[in-house]
N, C-alpha and C positions, 0 to 999 in steps of 0.2 A: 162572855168574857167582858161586856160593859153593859152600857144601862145602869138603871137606878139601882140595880142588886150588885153593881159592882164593888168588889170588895176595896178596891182602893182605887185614889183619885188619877184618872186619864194623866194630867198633866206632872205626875210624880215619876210616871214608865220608863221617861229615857235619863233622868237626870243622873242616876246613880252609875247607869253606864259611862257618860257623859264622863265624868269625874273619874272613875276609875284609869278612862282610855287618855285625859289629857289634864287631870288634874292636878295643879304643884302640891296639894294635901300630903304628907308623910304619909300619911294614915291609909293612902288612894295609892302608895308606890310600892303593890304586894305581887305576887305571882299568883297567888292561892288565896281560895274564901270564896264565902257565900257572904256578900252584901245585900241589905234592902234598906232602903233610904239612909243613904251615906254611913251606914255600919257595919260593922261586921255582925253576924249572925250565926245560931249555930242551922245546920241542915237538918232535916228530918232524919231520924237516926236510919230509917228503910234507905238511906240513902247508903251507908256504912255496911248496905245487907249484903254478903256477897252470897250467898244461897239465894236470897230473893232476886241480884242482880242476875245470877246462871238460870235462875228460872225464867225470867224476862226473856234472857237470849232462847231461851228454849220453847217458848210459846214464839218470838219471831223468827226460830225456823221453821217451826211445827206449820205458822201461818202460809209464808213465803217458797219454804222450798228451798230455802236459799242456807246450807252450811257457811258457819260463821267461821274463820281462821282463828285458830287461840292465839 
């Protein structure tokens, strides 16, 4: 997750959160989004998967044991 193969810079991690949680920015006063350095972004469309998200839940009971409440 760091080191020289890190994909992006250590001292960039918390700024965006920073700004979303206390920043006067319009732009930083949303409920919703995916931001990376101070933008908005769009997400990985597997993120909009809801077959791929039911199958997630289904491999973490399969693992666990543990039935999930719908």
């Amino acid at each position: 997750m760091g080191g020289p193969g890190a994909p992006d810079d250590i001292d960039q991690a918390h700024r965006t959160q920073a700004w979303l949680a206390a920043g006067d920015d319009a732009a930083a006063r949303t409920t919703a989004g995916y931001f990376y350095h101070l933008k908005p972004r769009e997400p990985n469309p597997e993120a909009r998967d809801v077959a791929l998200q039911d199958r997630l839940l289904d491999i973490c009971r399969e693992m666990s044991g543990v039935e999930l409440a719908a």
